[in-house]
Residue, then its C-alpha position, 0 to 999 in steps of 0.5 A: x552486495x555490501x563489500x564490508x570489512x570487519x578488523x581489516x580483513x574482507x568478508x567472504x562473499x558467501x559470508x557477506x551474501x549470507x549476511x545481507x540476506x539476514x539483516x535485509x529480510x530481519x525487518x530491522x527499522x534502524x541502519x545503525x542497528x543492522x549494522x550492529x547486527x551484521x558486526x554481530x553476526x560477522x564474529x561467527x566467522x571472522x576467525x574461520x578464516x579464509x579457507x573454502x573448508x574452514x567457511x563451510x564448517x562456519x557455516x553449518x555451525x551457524x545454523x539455519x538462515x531462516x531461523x536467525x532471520x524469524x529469531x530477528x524478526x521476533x525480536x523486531x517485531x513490534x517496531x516493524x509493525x508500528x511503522x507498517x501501520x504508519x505507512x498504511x496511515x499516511x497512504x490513506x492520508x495522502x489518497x484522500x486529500x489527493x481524491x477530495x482535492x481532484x473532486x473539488x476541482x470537479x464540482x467547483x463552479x463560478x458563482x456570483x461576485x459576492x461568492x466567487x467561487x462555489x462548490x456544487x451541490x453533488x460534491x459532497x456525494x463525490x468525495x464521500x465516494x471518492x474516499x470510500x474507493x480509497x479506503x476499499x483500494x487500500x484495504x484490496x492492496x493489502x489483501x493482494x499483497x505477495x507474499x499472501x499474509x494470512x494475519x495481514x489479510x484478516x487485519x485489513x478486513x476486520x479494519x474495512x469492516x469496521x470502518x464502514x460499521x462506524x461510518x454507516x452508524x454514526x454517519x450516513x445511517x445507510x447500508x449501501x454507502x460502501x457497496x458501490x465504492x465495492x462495487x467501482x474497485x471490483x471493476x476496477x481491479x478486473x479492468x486492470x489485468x489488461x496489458x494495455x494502459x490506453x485500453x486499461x484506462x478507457x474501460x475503467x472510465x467505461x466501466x465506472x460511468x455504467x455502474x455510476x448510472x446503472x446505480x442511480x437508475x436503480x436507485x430512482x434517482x435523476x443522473x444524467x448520463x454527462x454527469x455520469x460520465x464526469x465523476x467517472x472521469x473523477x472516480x477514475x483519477x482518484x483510482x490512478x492516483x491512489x494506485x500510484x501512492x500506494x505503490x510509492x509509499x510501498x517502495x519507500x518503505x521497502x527502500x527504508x527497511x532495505x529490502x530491496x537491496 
């Protein structure tokens, strides 16, 4: 808690917590305009005095906490959630150049001396996986987020949706490019309630290298299983990885806004 002071005299801490709570969950994006908003809100009480009686007739008449933090975040609004979509941009941003730069180490492979170093032919496929499991782990992170936002859940769906519509359009002409990256979170993500990280990892890796050649075999297509087993490796530290960047960018920005204070 803040000891904040206001013409000389200490704040009450019932006071001081009562505004903290406010101007923490007001989603004010400027520390100097939450500060204005404490001072501002510090002159309901700054003559009630220092009694227990006078600060609790204050209180009652400075009415319902909720409905001056919704009347703040009302008035906020448009600010809190352009830098929400920025944070949600520059996690998408960071997770794909991660994912691509851990599937080029992958598939870079020593050519000849005209061309040193080369790329392999199934690097392509990879990071197009790669960034299809980032964009569906993005979109699942902001769907599970608590507190459940109904409106946020059906924003990022709507986005997902619309991204795999304009990729399979203009793109891969195919209606299958994101169902296994679906497919690889969902395994994932079920993969990830274990308590233990060792065993946590090992049954992704196991998990994804199952649905890597069970898909391909379907598919008719010749994938052996060490190549398999190799971009699950890959596909399981691009999973890692944005994981991490998503919990990182969530806590900057909780940090940012204060909330966490």
């Amino acid at each position: 808690m803040r000891e904040c002071q206001t013409a000389g005299a200490p704040q009450p801490p019932v006071v001081a917590a009562l505004l903290d709570r406010i101007v923490a969950r007001a989603r004010i994006p400027s520390r100097a305009e939450r500060e204005d908003v404490r001072r501002e809100l510090w002159t309901h009480f700054e003559e009630a005095g220092a009694e227990p009686e006078a600060i609790r007739h204050a209180l009652q008449r400075f009415g319902s906490e909720t409905a001056v933090t919704e009347s703040f975040r009302h008035v906020y609004r448009w600010d809190y959630r352009f830098l929400y979509l920025a944070k949600i941009a520059a996690s998408i941003v960071a997770s794909v150049l991660v994912a691509l730069s851990i599937e080029a180490l992958v598939n870079l492979r020593l050519g000849t001396q005209a061309d040193l170093w080369r790329l392999a032919p199934g690097f392509t496929r990879g990071a197009g996986l790669s960034v299809g499991i980032v964009l569906t782990l993005v979109t699942g992170w902001e769907v599970a987020r608590r507190p459940f936002n109904l409106s946020r859940a059906a924003a990022a769906i709507a986005t997902y949706a619309a991204v795999c519509v304009l990729v399979q359009a203009l793109i891969l002409n195919d209606a299958r490019a994101f169902l296994t990256p679906a497919i690889l979170v969902i395994l994932g993500y079920l993969c990830s309630r274990l308590e233990s990280r060792p065993v946590k990892l090992a049954l992704t890796f196991a998990a994804f290298a199952g649905a890597i050649y069970g898909t391909h075999v379907m598919l008719s297509v010749v994938f052996g299983a060490g190549r398999a087993l190799t971009a699950a490796a890959a596909l399981v530290a691009v999973w890692s990885s944005t994981g991490v960047i998503l919990s990182r960018m969530d806590y900057a920005f909780d940090r940012f806004f204060e909330l966490s204070d």
